[in-house]
N, C-alpha and C positions, 0 to 999 in steps of 0.2 A: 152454437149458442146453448144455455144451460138451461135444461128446464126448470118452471118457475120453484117447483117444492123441491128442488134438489138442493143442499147445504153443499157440499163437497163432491166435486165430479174429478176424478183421476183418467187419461186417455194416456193411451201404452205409456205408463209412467217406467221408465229403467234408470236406473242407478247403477256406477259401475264402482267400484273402488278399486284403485289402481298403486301398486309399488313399485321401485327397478327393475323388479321380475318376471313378476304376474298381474293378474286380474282377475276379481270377482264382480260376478254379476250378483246384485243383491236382490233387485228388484227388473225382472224382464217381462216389458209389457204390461203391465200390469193395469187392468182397467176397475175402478168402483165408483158407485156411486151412492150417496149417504141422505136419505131425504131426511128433509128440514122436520127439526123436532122430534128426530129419533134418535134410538141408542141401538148401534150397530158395531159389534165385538169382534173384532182379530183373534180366529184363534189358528195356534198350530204350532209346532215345536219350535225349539231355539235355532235358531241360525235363518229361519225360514222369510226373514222381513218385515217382522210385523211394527218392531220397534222404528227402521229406517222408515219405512210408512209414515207412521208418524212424524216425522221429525221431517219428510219431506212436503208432508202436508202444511206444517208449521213453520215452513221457510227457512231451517236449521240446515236444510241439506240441498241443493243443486241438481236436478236431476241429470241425468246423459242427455234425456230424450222423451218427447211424449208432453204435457201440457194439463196442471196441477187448478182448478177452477173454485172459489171458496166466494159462495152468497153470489156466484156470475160473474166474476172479478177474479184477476190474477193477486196470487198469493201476497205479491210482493206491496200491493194495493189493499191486503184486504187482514193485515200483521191486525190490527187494533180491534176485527172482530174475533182474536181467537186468545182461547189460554192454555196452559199445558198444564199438566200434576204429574209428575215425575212420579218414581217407584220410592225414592225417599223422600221424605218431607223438605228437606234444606231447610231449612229456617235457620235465621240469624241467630246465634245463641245467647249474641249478649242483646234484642230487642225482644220486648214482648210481644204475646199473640198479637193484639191491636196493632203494634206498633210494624210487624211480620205482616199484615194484610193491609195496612197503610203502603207498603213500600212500592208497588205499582206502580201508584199513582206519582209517588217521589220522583222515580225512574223515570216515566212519560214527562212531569214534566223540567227535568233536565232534556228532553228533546223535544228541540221546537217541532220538528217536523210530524209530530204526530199530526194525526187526523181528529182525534176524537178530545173536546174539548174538559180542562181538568174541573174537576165541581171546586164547589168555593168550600169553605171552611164547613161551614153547616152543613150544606149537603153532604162533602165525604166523610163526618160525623154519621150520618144518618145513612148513610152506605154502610158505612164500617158495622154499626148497631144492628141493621138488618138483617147483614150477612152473618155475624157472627152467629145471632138468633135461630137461622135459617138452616146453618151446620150444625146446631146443637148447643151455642157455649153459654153459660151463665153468666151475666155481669162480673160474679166473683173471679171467672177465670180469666179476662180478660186483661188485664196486667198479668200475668202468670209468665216467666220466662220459659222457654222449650224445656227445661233440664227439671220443672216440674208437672212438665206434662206426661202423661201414660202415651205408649205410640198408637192407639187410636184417637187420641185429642191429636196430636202434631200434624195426622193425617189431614183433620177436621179441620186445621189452620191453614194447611196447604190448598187444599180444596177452596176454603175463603178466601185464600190471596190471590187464586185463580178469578175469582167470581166476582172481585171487587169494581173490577173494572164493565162488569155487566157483558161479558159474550157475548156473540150469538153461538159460538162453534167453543166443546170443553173436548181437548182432546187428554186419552190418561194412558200411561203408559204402566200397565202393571201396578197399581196404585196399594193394593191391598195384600200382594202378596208375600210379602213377609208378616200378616198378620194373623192369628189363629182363627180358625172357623167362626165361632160367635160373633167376634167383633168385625170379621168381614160380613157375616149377612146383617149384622146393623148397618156398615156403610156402604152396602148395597140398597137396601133401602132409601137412604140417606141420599143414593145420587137418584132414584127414582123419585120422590120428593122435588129435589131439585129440576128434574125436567118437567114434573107435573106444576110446578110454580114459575117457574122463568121460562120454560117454552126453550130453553136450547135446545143443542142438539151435541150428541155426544158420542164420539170416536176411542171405541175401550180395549184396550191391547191386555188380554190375560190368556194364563196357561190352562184355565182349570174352566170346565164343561160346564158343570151346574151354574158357576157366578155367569157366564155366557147367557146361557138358556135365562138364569133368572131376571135378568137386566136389559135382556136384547129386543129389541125388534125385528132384528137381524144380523145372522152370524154369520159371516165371512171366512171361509178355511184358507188358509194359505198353505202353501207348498212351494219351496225352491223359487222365492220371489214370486208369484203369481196367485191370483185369484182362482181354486183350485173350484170351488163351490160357494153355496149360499143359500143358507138357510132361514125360509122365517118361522119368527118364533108366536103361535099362533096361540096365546095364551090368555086370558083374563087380564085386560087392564080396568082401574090399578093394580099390579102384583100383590098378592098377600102370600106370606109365607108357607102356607099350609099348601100352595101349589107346589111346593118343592115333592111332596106325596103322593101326587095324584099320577094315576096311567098317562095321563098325557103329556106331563116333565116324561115320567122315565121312557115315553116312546120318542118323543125328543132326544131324549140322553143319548140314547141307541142309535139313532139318525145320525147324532152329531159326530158319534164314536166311529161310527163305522167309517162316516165320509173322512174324518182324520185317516183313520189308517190304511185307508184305500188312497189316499191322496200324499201318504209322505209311508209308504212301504220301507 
């Protein structure tokens, strides 16, 4: 049974992928768990599962083995409390931003089987208006097709179309990192805002230590499919940026460093 503040409980979760040949273990055993209304970061090198995590958390992937838990409810029950933000934006190029964070809602209701019912016209007027607000966009941009947006707005719209439908559970998968330093610690900001407003909870998959530390509550090392360590991030909420300076990030840093390289040699 889940405990009450846990968002996401993982128990020996494995993943195998298999061809004519071979087999890889992606994810072995693997146990986490994610309390409600926090942001808890995947980090650790490539190959190491952090993306499959995801994706198994998100009911994209089947596991071998072990038993995937989201709000006390199985995954397959619990699709309508979660959203994803991919590493690229996808957005449609021939719809507008509005029209890009509308499409959710379109999708749900081409299936009846959702669970969570579609708002009426006004309302998802006033979703869409909120959200966009919420991410940062100006009336002005809101007709604006993708091809004239900069890729921190595309981001911005991504992250909306995930949120339109109101979460509980944001999972992201490397969201930022094709983006240059500045415009990633605005939308690092940007997702702590969002948790300090809507109360989700969010599952952040990045390569890079300081966005970790600056975003997290708790960091997660992976190694060779498995939960290698776990860090908390015992810092000043809300974050302000000038804590990226202080001894207590960089003895953080150091922590987090060390446990990577001790953990994937």
């Amino acid at each position: 049974m889940q405990t009450p503040n846990i968002a996401i409980k993982c128990d020996q979760v494995s993943v195998v992928f298999r061809n004519r040949t071979s087999e890889q273990r992606v994810l072995d055993h693997l146990d986490i768990s994610v309390p409600r209304g926090q942001i808890v970061s995947l980090l650790g090198p490539s190959g190491c599962g952090k993306s499959t995590l995801l994706r198994v958390v998100a009911g994209l992937i089947t596991p071998a083995s072990g038993t995937i838990n989201v709000e006390g409810k199985s995954v397959e029950t619990s699709r309508d409390k979660l959203a994803f933000v991919f590493q690229e934006a996808a957005l449609l190029p021939w719809r507008t931003v509005w029209q890009n964070v509308m499409l959710p809602w379109e999708i749900r209701g081409a299936q009846p089987g959702s669970k969570q019912p579609a708002p009426s016209k006004d309302q998802l007027r006033e979703a869409i208006e909120k959200t966009l607000t919420l991410v940062g966009f100006k009336p002005t941009d809101w007709h604006k097709k993708p091809s004239q947006l900069s890729g921190g707005m595309k981001m911005r719209a991504s992250i909306a179309r995930a949120l339109i439908t109101q979460p509980d559970i944001l999972l992201l998968d490397e969201p930022f990192a094709a983006l240059d330093d500045m415009l990633r610690s605005k939308l690092n900001d940007l997702l702590l805002d969002i948790v300090s407003q809507t109360g989700c909870t969010m599952l952040f998959v990045t390569h890079n230590i300081s966005e970790a530390i600056y975003l997290s509550h708790r960091i997660a090392v992976m190694s060779h499919g498995k939960i290698a360590d776990t860090i908390d991030v015992d810092l000043p909420c809300p974050r302000e940026s000038g804590v990226r300076g202080t001894p207590a990030f960089a003895g953080l840093y150091g922590q987090v460093a060390e446990s990577l390289a001790r953990s994937n040699p």
